[in-house]
C-alpha positions, 0 to 999 in steps of 0.5 A: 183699815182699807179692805185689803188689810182687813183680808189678809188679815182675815185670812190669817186669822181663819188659816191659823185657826184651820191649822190648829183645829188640825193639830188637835184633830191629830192628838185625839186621834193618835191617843187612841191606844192600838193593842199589839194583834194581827190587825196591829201587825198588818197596819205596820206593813201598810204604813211601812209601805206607804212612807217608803213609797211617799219618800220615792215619789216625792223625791222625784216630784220636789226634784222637778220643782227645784229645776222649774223654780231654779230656771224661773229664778234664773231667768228672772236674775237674767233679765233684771225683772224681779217678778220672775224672781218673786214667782220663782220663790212663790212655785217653790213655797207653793210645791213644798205646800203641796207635799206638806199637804198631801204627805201629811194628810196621808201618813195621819190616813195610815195612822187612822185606819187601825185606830178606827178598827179598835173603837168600831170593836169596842164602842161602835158605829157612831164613834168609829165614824167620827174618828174616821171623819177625824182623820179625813179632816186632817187632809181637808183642813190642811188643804184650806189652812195652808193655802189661805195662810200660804197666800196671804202671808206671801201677798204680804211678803212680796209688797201687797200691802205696800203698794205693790199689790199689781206685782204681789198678785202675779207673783202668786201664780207661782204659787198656784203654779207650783202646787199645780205641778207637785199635784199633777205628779202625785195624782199620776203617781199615786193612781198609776200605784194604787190602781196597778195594785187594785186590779192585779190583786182582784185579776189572780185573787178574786177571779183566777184563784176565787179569794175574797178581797183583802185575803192576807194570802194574796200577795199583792193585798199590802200594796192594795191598801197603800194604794187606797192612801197614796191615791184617793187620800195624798192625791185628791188633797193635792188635787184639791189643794192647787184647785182651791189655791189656784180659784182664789188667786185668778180672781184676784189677778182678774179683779187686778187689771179691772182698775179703778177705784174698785181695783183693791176691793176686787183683790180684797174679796176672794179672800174675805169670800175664802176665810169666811167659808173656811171658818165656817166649815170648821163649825159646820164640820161639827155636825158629824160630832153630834149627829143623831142619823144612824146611817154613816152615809146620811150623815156625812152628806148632811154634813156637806149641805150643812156645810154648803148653807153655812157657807152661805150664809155667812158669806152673804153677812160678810158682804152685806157688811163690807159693802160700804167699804168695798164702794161697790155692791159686793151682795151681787158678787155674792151671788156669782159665788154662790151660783158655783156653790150650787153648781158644785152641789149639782156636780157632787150629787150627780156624781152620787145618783150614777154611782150609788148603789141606791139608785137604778144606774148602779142596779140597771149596771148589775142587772146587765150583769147576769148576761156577762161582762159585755153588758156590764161594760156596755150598760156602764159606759152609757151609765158614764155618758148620762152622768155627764150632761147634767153636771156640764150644763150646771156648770155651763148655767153658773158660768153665765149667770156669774158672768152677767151678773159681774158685766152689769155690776162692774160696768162702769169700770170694765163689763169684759173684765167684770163678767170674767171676775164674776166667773172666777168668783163662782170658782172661788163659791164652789171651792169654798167647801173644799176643806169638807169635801176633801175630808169626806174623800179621805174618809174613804180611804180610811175605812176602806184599810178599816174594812181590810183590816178586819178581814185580814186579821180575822175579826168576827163577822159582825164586824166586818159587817159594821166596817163594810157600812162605814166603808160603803159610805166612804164610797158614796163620798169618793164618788160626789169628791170626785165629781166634785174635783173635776167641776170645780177644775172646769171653773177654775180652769175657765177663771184661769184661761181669762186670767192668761187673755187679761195678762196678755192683753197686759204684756201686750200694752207693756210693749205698746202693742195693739191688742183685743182680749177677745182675739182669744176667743174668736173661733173664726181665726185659724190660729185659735182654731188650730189651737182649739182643735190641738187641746182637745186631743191632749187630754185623750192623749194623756189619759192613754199614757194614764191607762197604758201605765197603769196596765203595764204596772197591773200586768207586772203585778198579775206575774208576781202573784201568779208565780207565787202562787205557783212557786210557793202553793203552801201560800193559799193554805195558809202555810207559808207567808206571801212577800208582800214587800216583793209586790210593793216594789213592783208597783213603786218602780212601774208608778214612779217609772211611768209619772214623768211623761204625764206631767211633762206633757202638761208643763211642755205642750203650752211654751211649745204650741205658744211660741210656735203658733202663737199666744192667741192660739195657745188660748184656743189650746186652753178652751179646747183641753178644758171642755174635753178634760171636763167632759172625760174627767166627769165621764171617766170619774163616775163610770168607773165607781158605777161598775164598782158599786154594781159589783158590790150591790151584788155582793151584797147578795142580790143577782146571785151575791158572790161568786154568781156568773153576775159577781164574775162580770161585775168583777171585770166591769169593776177592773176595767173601772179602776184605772179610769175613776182613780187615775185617769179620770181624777189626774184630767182635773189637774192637766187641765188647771196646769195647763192654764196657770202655766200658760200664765206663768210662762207667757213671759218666755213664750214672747221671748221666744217669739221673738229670737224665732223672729214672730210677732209677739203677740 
């Protein structure tokens, strides 16, 4: 058995295990029984409100991708090119994937929450963790389980073990494509919601009127939860999903067009790398299980390092194993993959020492505000830049180390080509965790609605208190996922960017055209400058349209509770019931409303400046987005949960503890946060990866194009 059956093969094998690690996580969640109380009650709103929101969102989103995968197959049938035809099918599995994966991760999220809530009152802490690890789980395994089985069984269906394997691997770019696209969608989507929700709820709650959080007399505190899910728990899976789909899948185009003897050795192990860690994360997710640390936090970052080693060890075993197969030294490959896990590491853990309450950014930030909002938001943003020096440079370090190490091993075939699978090969390492990365981040959202919940329905103080460690924890988390999502987003972005200069160089020899890779990335020529110079305005373009969303959304909200209020006063005393269902609504319309013009932007920009200004300046588009996506992903992400913590290290009781002159600007640092950490900022990650496959993607059409405007192709 050749390497590249023995992949497939592997990845099967570790898909269909995720899966099923999946559905026993979901029966022994779900035969946790709920009594019918108050908390049973407001569960019902929130997961009433959450499907009906899904169903909207995701029957515009699907309704867009079945016009993209219609026009790709059209245009497939219309030029008798059966690639096309096979990318079209592939951007529609790779579409319905993402939703599989999203929508489920995030109905089982719902159906967690109030599960987590029962066994943190009957049987406490520890068993209330590994339930609500249970259910983040469900997101993160997913995210592996379906996108390994979703790429090797199409490599297989499209002829990659038939010898056509140069065609199979370009098909799969309409996989990563599609799933790129319904993640874009939905991170929009869902940020715009919950964002909208979150700060028009504090802005008349907390600071008008001066309830606490999660008060049930606040109308908008239903769409608040929702929000928790269909943002950080549907979005950041589908974020992740593409991201994961879309490393595995550059590399194994880049490793297509080295050639040579070692050509299906290089297409073989991304996947083996993939299935290996997939496999070894399951086990190593185990620890939460049976972790011994009392500290909800401590456990679940253990938890992640564990993972990291496993990861690499096993993976070091696997190459050792298979080098004689592969007729190269797959351990010096190894080592680039394992310079992205590491760089990962540093990009998660970064992320944690600016956002966590247990550090001197978050305190300094908390501090500041004692002398009111200005320098809340002052100290913060400067908070924010720090943040984004040390994660830039270890992704930059792991860049050209991988490269290096890939251009010496691979020489005697191509050193270009080499140094670029090496790269995407550090892409595959960093998100060969992602399956305990996204199940940590969906924690969040879990004991978030947990801690809600138990305010709501009027729990015991000492239970708030045990929910509000389980959710402290879950924020310690969002804040490492989120940075992790945008680190891991600039690798694969740069896998992807040398995946589309390797395509061109290839479309380019197809037509008998003269062609150097390295046009792409010479900043001398007008036109990648141009192209340069345009990119980097796209992602400051699109997080405007984010922002500008959000606070349209956020502002209609703030009118509806505020005529509530006004309307109805019996509400905050308690006697007459909000309408909830009325500020839902509002924020459903406004989000889905507002998602269109953010993925349009994403999916457009590429065809238009390639076919006006060419392909070689569409490049230079790609390499100015991905450094400033990277550097406004990582700034916006953690900035935004450093006010958030601030406000909640003063809540804990410190600078005045709640309701201080400290606790009212920490409050307005915390809003303005908001839209920027969970709809902005994550939503960069995603334009940026789409960015890049599409550009692959549609390259075909763009020298189409070029050529009826009567330009050079290339």
């Amino acid at each position: 058995m050749n390497l590249l059956n023995i992949a497939t093969t592997f990845g099967i094998i570790a898909g269909t295990a995720s899966i099923l690690y999946v559905l026993a996580l979901i029966y022994m969640i779900l035969k946790i029984k709920v009594p019918e109380d108050k908390a049973a009650e407001i569960h019902g709103y929130i997961k009433s409100a959450a499907v009906t929101f899904m169903k909207r969102q995701y029957s515009v989103i699907l309704t867009i991708a079945v016009i993209v995968a219609i026009l790709i197959i059209a245009a497939g049938v219309a030029g008798g090119s059966t690639l096309m035809l096979k990318t079209g099918l592939a951007y529609f599995a790779g579409a319905l994937s993402s939703t599989l994966v999203g929508v489920l991760g995030m109905y089982i999220a719902v159906l967690s929450n109030v599960r987590v809530l029962r066994v943190l009152v009957e049987q406490g802490l520890s068993k209330a963790l590994r339930v609500a690890f249970r259910g983040g789980a469900v997101t993160g395994f997913m995210v592996g389980g379906v996108g390994l089985l979703g790429i090797s069984l199409l490599f297989i269906a499209f002829g990659g073990l038939s010898g056509m394997y140069s065609e199979a691997v370009k098909a799969l770019l309409g996989y990563a494509f599609g799933a790129s696209t319904v993640a874009l969608f939905a991170r929009v989507g869902g940020g715009i919601y919950t964002k909208a929700a979150d700060v028009g709820a504090d802005l008349v709650g907390k600071v008008e009127v001066g309830i606490p959080e999660d008060d049930p007399r606040n109308p908008g505190v239903i769409a608040d939860n929702v929000g928790d899910n269909v943002g950080d728990c549907a979005g950041m899976s589908a974020d992740l999903f593409e991201s994961y789909v879309e490393s595995v899948v550059a590399a194994m185009a880049i490793g297509m067009l080295i050639g040579g003897v070692v050509e299906l050795s290089l297409i073989a192990y991304p996947l083996i790398f993939a299935a290996a860690a997939l496999l070894t994360t399951i086990l190593t997710a185990q620890f939460v299980e049976v972790s011994p640390l009392k500290e909800p936090s401590k456990t679940l970052t253990t938890t992640s390092l564990v993972s990291i080693i496993g990861v690499a060890i096993v993976t070091l075993t696997l190459s050792v194993i298979y080098s004689s197969n592969a007729g190269i030294p797959l351990v010096n490959l190894w080592v680039a993959g394992v310079m992205g896990l590491i760089a990962g590491g540093i990009v998660g853990f970064t992320s944690d020492y600016f956002t966590s309450g247990s550090y001197k950014p978050v305190k300094t930030v908390a501090a500041n505000s004692q002398a009111g909002p200005a320098l809340t938001i002052l100290s913060g943003l400067s908070m924010g830049f720090y943040s984004t020096v040390a994660p830039t440079i270890a992704i930059a370090i792991a860049t050209f180390i991988a490269y290096y190490i890939g251009s010496a091993t691979l020489a005697a075939f191509s050193s270009l080509i080499g140094g670029v699978y090496a790269v995407a090969l550090a892409g595959v390492g960093m998100l060969s965790v992602a399956s305990i990365v996204v199940a940590a981040d969906a924690y969040g959202p879990i004991v978030d609605n947990t801690a809600g919940l138990a305010e709501q329905a009027g729990y015991p103080e000492e239970v708030r208190e045990q929910a509000d460690k389980l959710d402290s924890a879950g924020n310690t988390m969002k804040s490492i996922s989120k940075g992790y999502a945008i680190g891991s987003a600039a690798l694969t972005s740069l896998a992807l960017l040398f995946t589309y200069a390797s395509l061109l160089k290839d479309y380019a020899s197809s037509m008998n055209l003269s062609f150097n890779i390295e046009n792409v990335f010479t900043i001398t020529r007008p036109d990648v400058l141009a192209g340069l110079l345009i990119g980097a305005s796209i992602p400051a373009f699109f997080t405007a349209l984010v922002i500008q969303a959000v606070t349209a959304a956020a502002f209609a909200l703030v009118e509806e509770i505020r005529r509530q209020f006004r309307e109805r006063p019996g509400i905050l005393e308690w006697k007459e019931k909000p309408d909830y269902n009325r500020a839902v609504d509002i924020v459903t319309r406004y989000a889905l409303k507002r998602l269109i013009a953010p993925g349009v932007l994403a999916l457009i920009t590429p065809i238009i400046v390639g076919a006006l200004l060419g392909p070689v300046a569409l490049g230079g588009m790609l390499m100015g987005a991905i450094i400033t996506g990277l550097l406004l992903g990582l700034f916006q992400g953690n900035v935004g949960n450093t006010w958030d913590n601030a406000k909640k290290f003063i809540e804990s009781g410190n600078f005045g503890g709640k309701g201080s002159e400290a606790h009212k600007a920490a409050v307005i640092g915390d809003t303005v946060g908001d839209p920027l950490k969970d709809a902005a900022g994550p939503s960069l990650n995603i334009l940026i990866k789409l960015m890049a496959i599409g550009s692959s993607v549609f390259l075909p059409l763009i020298i189409l194009l070029r050529i009826v405007l009567g330009l050079p192709p290339v």
